[in-house]
C-alpha positions in Angstrom: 2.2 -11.6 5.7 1.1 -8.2 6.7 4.1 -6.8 3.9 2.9 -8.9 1.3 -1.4 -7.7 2.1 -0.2 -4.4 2.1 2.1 -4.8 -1.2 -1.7 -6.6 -3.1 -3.3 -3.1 -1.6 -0.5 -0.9 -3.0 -1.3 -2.6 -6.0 -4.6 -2.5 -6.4 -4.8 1.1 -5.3 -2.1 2.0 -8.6 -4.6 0.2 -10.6 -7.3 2.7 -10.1 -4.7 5.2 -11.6 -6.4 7.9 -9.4 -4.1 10.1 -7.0 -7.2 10.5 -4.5 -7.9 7.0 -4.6 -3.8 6.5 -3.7 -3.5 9.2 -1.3 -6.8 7.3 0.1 -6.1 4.2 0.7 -2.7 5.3 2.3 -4.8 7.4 4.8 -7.1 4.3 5.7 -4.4 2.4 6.6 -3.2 4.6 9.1 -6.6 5.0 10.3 -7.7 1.7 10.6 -4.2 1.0 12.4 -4.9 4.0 14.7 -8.2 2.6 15.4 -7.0 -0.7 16.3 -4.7 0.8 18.5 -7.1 2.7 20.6 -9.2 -0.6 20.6 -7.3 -3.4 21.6 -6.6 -4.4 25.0 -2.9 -4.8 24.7 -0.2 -2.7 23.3 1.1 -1.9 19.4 3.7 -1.8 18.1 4.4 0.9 15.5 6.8 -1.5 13.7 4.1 -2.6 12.3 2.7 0.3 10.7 5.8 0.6 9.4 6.0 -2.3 7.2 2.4 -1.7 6.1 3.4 2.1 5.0 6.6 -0.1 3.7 4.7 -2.3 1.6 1.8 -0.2 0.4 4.8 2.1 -1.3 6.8 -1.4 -2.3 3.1 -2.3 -4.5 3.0 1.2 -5.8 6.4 1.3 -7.1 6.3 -2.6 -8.5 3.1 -1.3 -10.5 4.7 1.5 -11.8 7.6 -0.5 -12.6 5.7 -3.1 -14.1 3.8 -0.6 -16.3 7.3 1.0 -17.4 8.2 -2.8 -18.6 4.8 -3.3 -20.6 5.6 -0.1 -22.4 9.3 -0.7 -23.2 8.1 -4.2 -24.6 5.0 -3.2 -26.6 5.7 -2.6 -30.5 6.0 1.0 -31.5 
């Protein structure tokens, strides 16, 4: 679940087609993470991080994948 929510935010940030809104939205991610680490009672496991840093690229590349397909399709 936590791939696939941060695949929808990879893709969503693409959408905006602005690199400071990319480079952005990666950085909240870490921070909210971090933030949630230094709040919660029990420990974290970075693992998870990973897969959101994982997915948020994945979303990113599907887009731009996605866009390359729409291109290659649409009449010259």
């Amino acid at each position: 679940m936590l791939f696939l929510t941060a695949t929808s935010i990879g893709i969503c940030a693409g959408m905006t087609r602005s690199a400071f809104s990319i480079a952005f939205t990666a950085f909240l991610i870490v921070l909210t993470f971090g933030l949630a680490s230094l709040v919660s009672a029990g420990p974290t496991s970075y693992l998870d991080l990973l897969i959101a840093v994982f997915g948020y690229n994945a979303g990113l590349i599907n887009f731009v994948a996605g866009l390359m397909v729409i291109r290659r399709l649409r009449p010259a």
